[in-house]
KOLZA-520703 format. One record per residue: residue number from 1; y, z, x of N, C-alpha, C in turn; residue in one letter. Coordinates in steps of 0.2 Angstrom, whole numbers, plus 5000, padded with zeros to 4 digits. Layout:
BEGIN
NUM, Y, Z, X, Y, Z, X, Y, Z, X, a $
...
//
This chain:
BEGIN
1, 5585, 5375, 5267, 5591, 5372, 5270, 5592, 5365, 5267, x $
2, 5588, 5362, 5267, 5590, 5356, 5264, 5593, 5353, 5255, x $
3, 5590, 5359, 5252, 5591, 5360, 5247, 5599, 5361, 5246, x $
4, 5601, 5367, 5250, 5607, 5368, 5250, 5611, 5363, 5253, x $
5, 5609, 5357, 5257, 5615, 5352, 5260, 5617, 5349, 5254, x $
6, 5611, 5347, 5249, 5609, 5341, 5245, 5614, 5345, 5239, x $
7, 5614, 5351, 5236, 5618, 5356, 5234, 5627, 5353, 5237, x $
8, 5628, 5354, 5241, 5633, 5354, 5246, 5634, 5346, 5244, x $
9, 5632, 5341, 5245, 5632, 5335, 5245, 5635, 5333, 5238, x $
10, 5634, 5336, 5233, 5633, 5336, 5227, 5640, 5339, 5223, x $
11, 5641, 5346, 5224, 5648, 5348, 5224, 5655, 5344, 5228, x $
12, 5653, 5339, 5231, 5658, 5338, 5238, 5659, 5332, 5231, x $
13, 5655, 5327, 5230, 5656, 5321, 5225, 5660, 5325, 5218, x $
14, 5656, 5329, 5216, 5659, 5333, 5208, 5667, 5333, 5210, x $
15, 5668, 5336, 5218, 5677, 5338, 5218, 5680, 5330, 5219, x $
16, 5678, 5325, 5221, 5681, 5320, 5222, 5680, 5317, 5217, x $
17, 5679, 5316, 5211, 5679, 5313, 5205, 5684, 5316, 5202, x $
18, 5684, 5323, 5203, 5690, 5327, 5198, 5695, 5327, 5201, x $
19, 5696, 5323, 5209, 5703, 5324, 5209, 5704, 5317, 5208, x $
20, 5701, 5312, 5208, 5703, 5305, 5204, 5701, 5303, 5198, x $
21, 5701, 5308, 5194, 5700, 5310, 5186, 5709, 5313, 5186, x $
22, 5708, 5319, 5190, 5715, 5321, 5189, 5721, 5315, 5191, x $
23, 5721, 5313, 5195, 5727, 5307, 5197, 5726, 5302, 5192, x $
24, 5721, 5299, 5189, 5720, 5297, 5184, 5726, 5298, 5176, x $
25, 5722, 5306, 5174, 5725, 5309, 5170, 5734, 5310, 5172, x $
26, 5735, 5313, 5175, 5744, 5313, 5178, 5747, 5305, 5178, x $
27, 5743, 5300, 5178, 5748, 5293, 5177, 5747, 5292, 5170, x $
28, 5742, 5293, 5168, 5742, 5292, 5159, 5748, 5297, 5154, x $
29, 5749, 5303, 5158, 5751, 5307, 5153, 5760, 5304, 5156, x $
30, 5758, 5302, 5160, 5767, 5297, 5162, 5768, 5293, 5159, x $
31, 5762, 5289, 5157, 5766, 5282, 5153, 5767, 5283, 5147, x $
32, 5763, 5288, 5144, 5760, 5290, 5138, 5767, 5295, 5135, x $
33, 5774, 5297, 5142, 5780, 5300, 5142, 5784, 5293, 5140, x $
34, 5783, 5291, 5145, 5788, 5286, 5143, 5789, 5282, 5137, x $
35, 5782, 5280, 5135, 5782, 5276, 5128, 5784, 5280, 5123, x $
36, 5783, 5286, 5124, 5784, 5292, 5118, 5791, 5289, 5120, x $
37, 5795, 5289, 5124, 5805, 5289, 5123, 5806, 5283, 5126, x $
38, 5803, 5278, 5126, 5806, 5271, 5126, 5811, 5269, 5123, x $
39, 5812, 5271, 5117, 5818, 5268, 5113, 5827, 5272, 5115, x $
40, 5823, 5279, 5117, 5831, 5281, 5119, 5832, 5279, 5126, x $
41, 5827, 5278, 5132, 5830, 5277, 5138, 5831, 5270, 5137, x $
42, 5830, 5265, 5135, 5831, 5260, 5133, 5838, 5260, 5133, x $
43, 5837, 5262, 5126, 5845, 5263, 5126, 5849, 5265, 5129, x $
44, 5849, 5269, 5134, 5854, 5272, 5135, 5855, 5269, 5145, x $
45, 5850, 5263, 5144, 5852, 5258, 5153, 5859, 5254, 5151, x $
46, 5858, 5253, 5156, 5864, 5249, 5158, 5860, 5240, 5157, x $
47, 5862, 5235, 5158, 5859, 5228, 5158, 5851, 5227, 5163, x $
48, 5853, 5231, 5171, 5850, 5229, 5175, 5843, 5236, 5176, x $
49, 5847, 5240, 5173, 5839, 5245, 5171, 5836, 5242, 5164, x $
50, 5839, 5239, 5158, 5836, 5237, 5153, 5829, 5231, 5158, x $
51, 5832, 5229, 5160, 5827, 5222, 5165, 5823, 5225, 5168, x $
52, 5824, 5231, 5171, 5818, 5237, 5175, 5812, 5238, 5170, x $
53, 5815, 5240, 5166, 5810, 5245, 5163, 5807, 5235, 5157, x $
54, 5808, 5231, 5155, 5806, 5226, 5151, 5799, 5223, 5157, x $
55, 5803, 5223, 5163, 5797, 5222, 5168, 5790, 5228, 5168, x $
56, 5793, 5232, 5166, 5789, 5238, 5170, 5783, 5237, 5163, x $
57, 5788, 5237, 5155, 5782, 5237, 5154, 5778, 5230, 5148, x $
58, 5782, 5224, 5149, 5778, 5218, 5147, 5776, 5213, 5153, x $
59, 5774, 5209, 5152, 5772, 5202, 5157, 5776, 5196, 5155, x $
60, 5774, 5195, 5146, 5778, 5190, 5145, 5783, 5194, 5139, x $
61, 5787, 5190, 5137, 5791, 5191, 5131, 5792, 5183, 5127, x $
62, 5788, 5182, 5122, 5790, 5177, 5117, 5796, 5177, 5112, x $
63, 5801, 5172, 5111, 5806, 5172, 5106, 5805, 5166, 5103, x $
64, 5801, 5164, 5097, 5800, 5157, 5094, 5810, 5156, 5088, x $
65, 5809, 5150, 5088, 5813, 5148, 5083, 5816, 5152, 5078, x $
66, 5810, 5155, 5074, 5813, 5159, 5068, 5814, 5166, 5071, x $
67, 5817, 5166, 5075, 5817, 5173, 5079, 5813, 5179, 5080, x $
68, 5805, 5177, 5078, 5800, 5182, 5079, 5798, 5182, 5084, x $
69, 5797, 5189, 5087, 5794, 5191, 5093, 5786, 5192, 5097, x $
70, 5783, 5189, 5102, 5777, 5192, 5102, 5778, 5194, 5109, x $
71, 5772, 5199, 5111, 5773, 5201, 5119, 5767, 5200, 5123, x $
72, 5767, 5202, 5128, 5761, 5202, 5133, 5763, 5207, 5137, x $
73, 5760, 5214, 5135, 5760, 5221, 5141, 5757, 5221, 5146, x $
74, 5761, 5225, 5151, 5759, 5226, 5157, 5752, 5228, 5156, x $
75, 5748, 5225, 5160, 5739, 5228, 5158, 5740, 5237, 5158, x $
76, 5743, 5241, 5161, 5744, 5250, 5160, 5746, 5251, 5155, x $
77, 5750, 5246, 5150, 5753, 5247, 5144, 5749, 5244, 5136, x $
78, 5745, 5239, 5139, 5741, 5235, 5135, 5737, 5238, 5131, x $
79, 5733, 5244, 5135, 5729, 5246, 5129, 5732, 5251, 5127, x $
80, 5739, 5255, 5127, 5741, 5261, 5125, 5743, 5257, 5119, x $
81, 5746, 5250, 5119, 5750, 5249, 5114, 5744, 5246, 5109, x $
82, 5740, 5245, 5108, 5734, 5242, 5105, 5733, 5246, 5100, x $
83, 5733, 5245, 5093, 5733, 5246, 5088, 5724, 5248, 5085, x $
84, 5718, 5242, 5088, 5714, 5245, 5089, 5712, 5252, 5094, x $
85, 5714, 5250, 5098, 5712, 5255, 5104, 5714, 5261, 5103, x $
86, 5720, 5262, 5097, 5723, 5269, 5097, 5720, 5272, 5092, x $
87, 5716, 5267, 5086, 5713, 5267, 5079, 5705, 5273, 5083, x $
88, 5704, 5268, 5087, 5696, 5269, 5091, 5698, 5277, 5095, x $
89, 5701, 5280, 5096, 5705, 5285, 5098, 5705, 5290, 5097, x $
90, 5704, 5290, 5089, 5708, 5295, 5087, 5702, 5296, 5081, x $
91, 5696, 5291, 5082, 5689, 5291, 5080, 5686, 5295, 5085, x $
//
């Protein structure tokens, strides 16, 4: 009997992992939607959803002198946008 609580015990973690492995997975495969079509929703707001979605996904946005850009993503956006991390990825 004991073997089977310990069993029991054991399956019961296995399902709570997988269902916050799954919630997990279901917000990645949403941001990972949205970046894929960020340039047409983008485009297609209005001024005060352009500033919705600019918040949603940077922290900062730099515009120096010669009008180059640098940014700072929202941390859930950071490493999608990471050019190592996407290189590491797909290694």
């Amino acid at each position: 009997m004991r073997i089977e609580a310990r069993l029991d015990d054991i399956k019961g973690r296995l399902s709570a992992h997988h269902d916050e492995y799954a919630a997990a997975r279901e917000n990645l495969d949403d941001c990972l939607a949205l970046l894929a079509n960020v340039s047409l929703i983008y485009s297609r707001c209005d001024n005060q959803n352009r500033r919705l979605c600019n918040q949603a996904f940077f922290r900062k946005i730099f515009i120096d002198e010669d009008r180059e850009v640098r940014v700072e993503y929202q941390p859930s956006y950071e490493a999608l946008c990471d050019i190592e991390t996407q290189g590491n990825a797909l290694n």
